[in-house]
N, C-alpha and C positions, 0 to 999 in steps of 0.2 A: 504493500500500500504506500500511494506516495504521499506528500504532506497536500495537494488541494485532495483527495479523496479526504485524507483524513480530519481536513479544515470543514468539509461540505459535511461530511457527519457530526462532529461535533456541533455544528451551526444547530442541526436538526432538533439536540437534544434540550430536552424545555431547561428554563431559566434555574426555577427551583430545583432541577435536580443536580443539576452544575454547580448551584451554590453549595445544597448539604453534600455533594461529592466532595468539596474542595473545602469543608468545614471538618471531616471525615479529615481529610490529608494532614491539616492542621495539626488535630487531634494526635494521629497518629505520630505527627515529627514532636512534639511535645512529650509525650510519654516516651520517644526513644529519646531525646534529650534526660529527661528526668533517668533512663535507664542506663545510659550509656555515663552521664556523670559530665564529666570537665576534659574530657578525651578528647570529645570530636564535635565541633562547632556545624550546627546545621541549619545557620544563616541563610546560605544559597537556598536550600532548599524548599525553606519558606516562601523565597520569591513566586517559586515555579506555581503556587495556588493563587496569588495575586496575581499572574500574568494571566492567569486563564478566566480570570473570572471577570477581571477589568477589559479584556481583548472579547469574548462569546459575550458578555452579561449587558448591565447599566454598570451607571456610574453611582448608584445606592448600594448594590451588592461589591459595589471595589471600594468602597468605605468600610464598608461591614467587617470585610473579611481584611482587610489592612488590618484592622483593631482587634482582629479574634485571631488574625497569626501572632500580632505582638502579646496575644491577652497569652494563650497558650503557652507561647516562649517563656513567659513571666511565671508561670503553673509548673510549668518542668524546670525550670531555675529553683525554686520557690522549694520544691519535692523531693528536690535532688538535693538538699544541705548544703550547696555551696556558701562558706566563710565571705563576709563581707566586712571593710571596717565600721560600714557605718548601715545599720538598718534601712534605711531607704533610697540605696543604691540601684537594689534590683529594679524598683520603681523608675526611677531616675529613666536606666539601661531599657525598661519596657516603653518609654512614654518616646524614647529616641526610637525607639524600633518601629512606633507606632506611624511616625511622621515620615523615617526612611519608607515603609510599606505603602503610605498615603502621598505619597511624594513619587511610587514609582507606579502606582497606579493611575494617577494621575496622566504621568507620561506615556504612560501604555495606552489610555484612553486617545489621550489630542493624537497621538501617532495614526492610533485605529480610526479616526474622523478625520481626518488628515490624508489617510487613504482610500476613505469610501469616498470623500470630494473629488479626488483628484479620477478617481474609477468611475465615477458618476458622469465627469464632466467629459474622461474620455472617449463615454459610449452617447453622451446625450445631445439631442442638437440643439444651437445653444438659441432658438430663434422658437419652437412649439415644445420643447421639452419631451420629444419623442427618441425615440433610440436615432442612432445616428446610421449612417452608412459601414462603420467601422465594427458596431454591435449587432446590427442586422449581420453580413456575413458571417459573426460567428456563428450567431445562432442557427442561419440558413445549415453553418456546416457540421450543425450539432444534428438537424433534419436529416438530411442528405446521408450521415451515419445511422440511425434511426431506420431510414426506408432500407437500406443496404441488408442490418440486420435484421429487422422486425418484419418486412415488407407494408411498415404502413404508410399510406398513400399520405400528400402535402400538397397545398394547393398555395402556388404564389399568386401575388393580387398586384402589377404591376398599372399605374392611373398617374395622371397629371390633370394639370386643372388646362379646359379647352379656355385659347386667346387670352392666356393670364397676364403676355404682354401687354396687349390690351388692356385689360382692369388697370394693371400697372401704371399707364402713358393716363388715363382719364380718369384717375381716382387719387393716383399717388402711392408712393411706393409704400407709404404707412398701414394704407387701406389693402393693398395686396398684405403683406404681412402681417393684419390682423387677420385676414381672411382663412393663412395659411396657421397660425395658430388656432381659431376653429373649428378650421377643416379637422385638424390631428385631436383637440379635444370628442369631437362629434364621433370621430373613428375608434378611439379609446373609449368611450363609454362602448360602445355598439358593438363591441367582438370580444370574444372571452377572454380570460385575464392568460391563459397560456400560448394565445395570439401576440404576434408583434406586429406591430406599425413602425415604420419609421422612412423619415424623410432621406433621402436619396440625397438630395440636392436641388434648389429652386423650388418648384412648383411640382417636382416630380415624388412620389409615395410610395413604398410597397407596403401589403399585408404579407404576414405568412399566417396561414389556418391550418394550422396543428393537425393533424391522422384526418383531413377534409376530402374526400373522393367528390371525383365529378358532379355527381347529381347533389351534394350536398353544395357544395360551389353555386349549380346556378339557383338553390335557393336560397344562400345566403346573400348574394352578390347586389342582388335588386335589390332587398330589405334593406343592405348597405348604404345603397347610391341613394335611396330615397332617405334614409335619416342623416345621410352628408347635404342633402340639397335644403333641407329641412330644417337643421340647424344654420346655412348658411343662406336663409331667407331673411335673420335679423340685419346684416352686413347692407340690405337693401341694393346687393347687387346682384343679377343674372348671372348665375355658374351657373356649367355642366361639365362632368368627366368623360374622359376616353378610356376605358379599362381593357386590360390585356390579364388574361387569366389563365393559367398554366396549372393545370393539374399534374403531378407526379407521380405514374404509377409505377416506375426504374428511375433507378439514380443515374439525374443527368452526367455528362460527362464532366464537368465543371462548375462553380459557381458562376461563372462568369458566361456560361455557356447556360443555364440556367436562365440569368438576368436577360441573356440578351433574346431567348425562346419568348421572355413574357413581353422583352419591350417590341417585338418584331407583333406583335398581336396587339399592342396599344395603339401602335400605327396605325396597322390593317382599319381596327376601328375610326380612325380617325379619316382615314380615306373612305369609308364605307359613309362618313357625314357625321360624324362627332357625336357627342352623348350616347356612344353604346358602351354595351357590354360582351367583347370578343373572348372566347372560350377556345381552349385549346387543352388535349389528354396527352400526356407525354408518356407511351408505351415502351 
């Protein structure tokens, strides 16, 4: 197993049972402190239950457990008879451990937000807040694997918005650009949550619709165009889309071979007089 397999399961496992796990670890390094005596310092080890719980958890549960590794260490110190000159050393020793623990959890947290921001912003588009071009391919090539093995069918939804240049030149390019943020809201409400959207680039959109075979395609596809047009009734300006729709029942030869099966069918539609919806099964 490698560390994201190992990262994706732990993510899995609920909150609470991560804390009392790592309440449990505590526990245990304390009582071998308390058994082992003045031997062997198990500092580091304490770390490794703050790291886990301030990295998976919140930032309540990396306060908690900060204060219950230092409490612990203070318990096994405390049990163990270690000599001190002056009675409220250990004390002293616990409330520094407390603040070291609180101080690395801390760090462990802004790093962990620090890296979902920066993971966010490199999948997300920064204009409708939809996955980007860069997040859509992975995911396509997470599909693509899926039909390989599973043989379940995927159906790409490739559309642009028809004379967006137009809207553009007679509206202004603020009013196209709201338009394209709720286009992508309208499309994210309207498809289930293990569907992806995401903007291409410009005015251009894909869907991908998760294990979606042909006949399920053309009746989800109208339903679609009709709550995109619907929601973009408030804008009080005339759209219509051009869609190209690619069912997958073998894996293409490429992604890119893929993309361009559904943009070669968004055309077709657009030569056939715009506002449709072109279908294509890829055997």
């Amino acid at each position: 197993m490698n560390f994201t397999e190992f990262d994706k399961r732990i993510r899995k496992l609920n909150t609470r049972f991560l804390l009392s796990f790592n309440i449990f670890i505590c526990i245990i390094l304390g009582y071998a402190g308390w058994y082992i005596g003045n031997e062997f310092s198990f500092s580091i080890f304490y770390l490794i239950p703050v790291l886990i719980v301030a990295w998976y958890t919140n930032r309540k549960s990396g306060i908690f457990i900060s204060f219950f590794a230092a409490f612990t260490w203070l318990i096994g110190d405390l049990f163990a008879g270690r000599s001190y000159s002056v009675s409220f050393i250990p004390y002293i020793n616990a409330a520094a451990r407390a603040v070291l623990f609180l101080s690395f959890s801390t760090l462990v947290l802004a790093v962990r937000k620090n890296l979902y921001s920066e993971t966010k912003s490199a999948n997300e588009d920064f204009l409708t807040k939809i996955s980007n071009s860069r997040a859509f391919f992975n995911y396509t090539a997470m599909e693509i694997k899926r039909l390989s093995r599973y043989k379940k069918p995927f159906t790409l939804v490739y559309f642009d918005v028809d004379n967006f240049k137009a809207i553009n030149d007679n509206y202004g390019h603020n009013a196209g650009d709201e338009l394209l943020v709720t286009l992508a809201r309208a499309i994210r409400r309207n498809i289930r949550p293990t569907d992806v959207v995401a903007r291409l680039g410009g005015d251009e959109f894909a869907v991908l619709l998760i294990e979606t075979g042909p006949q399920q395609a053309r009746k989800v596809l109208p339903k679609l165009q009709t709550k995109m047009k619907e929601a973009l009734e408030q804008t009080e300006i005339s759209v219509t889309f051009s869609f190209g729709v690619v069912t997958f029942l073998k894996s293409p030869i490429s992604i890119d071979d893929m993309i361009k099966k559904a943009d070669d069918m968004m055309y077709l539609a657009k030569r056939k007089g715009k506002d449709m919806i072109n279908y294509f099964v890829y055997r």
